[in-house]
C-alpha positions as CSV (number, residue, x, y, z in Angstrom):
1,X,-14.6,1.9,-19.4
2,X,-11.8,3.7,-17.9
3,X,-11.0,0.8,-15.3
4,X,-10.7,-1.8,-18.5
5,X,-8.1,0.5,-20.2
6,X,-6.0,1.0,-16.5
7,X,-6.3,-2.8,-16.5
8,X,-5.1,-3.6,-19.5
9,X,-2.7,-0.7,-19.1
10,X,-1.4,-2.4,-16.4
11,X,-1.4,-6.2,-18.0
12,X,0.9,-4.9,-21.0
13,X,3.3,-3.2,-18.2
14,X,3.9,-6.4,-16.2
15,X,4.0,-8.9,-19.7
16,X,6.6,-6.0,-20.8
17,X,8.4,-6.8,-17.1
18,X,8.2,-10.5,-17.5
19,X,9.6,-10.6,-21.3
20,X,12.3,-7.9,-20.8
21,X,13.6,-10.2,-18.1
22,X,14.5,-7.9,-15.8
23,X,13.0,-8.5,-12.1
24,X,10.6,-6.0,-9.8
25,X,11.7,-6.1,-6.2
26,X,9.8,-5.2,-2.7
27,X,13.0,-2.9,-1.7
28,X,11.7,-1.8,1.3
29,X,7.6,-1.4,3.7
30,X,6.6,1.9,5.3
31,X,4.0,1.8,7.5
32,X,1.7,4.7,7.5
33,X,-0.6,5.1,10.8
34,X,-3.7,7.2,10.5
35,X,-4.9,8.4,13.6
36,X,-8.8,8.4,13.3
37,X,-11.1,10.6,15.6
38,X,-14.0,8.7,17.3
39,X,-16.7,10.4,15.6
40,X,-16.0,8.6,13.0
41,X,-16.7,5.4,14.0
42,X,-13.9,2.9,13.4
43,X,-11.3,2.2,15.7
44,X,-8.5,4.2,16.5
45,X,-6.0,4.1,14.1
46,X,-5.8,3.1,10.7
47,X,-2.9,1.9,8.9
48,X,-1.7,1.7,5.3
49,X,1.6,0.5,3.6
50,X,4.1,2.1,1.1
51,X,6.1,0.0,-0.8
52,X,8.6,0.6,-2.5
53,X,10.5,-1.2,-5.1
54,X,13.7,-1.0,-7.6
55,X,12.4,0.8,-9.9
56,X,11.9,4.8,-8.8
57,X,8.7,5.1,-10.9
58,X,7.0,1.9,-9.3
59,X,5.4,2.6,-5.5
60,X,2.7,0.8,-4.2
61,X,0.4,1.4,-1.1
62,X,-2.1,-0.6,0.6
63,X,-4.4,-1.4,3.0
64,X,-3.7,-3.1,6.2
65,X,-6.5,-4.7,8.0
66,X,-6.3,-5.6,12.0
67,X,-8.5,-7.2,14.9
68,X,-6.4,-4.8,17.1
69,X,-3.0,-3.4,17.2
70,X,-1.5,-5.1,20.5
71,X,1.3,-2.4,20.6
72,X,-0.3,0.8,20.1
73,X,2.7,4.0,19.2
74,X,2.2,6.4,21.7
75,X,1.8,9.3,18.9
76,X,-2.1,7.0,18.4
77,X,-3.1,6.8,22.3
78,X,-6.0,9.1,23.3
C-alpha cells in the first residue's frame, strides 16, 4: 500500500516536471566506495553513486554492480 502511494507520488512529480516545461539535469556523479570486511562474504568493496542534479531538493543514489574493479583506490586494498 505504501509503495503504490510513493509511486504514484512520484508519477504526479515527474508529469508536474514534464508539463511545467522546465528540464531535470544529471549535474554532476559521486562515487561512494564501501569498503566491506571478508566476513561478510562479497568482495571487497562495494560502490554506490550520488547524483546530483539542478534542482537542490532532487538527489539520487544507486547501485553500481562490477565483475571486478581493475583499479582498486589504495584507501580499499587489504
Amino acid at each position: 500500500m505504501v509503495a503504490a502511494t510513493a509511486a504514484t507520488n512520484i508519477s504526479a512529480w515527474a508529469q508536474n516536471l514534464r508539463d511545467s516545461g522546465r528540464s531535470l539535469k544529471i549535474t554532476a556523479v559521486e562515487p561512494i566506495a564501501v569498503k566491506v570486511p571478508q566476513s561478510e562474504g562479497a568482495g571487497s568493496a562495494w560502490i554506490f553513486l550520488r547524483l546530483l542534479t539542478n534542482r537542490k531538493d532532487l538527489i539520487g543514489y544507486g547501485e553500481v554492480y562490477t565483475l571486478g574493479i581493475p583499479s582498486v583506490p589504495p584507501f580499499l586494498r587489504g
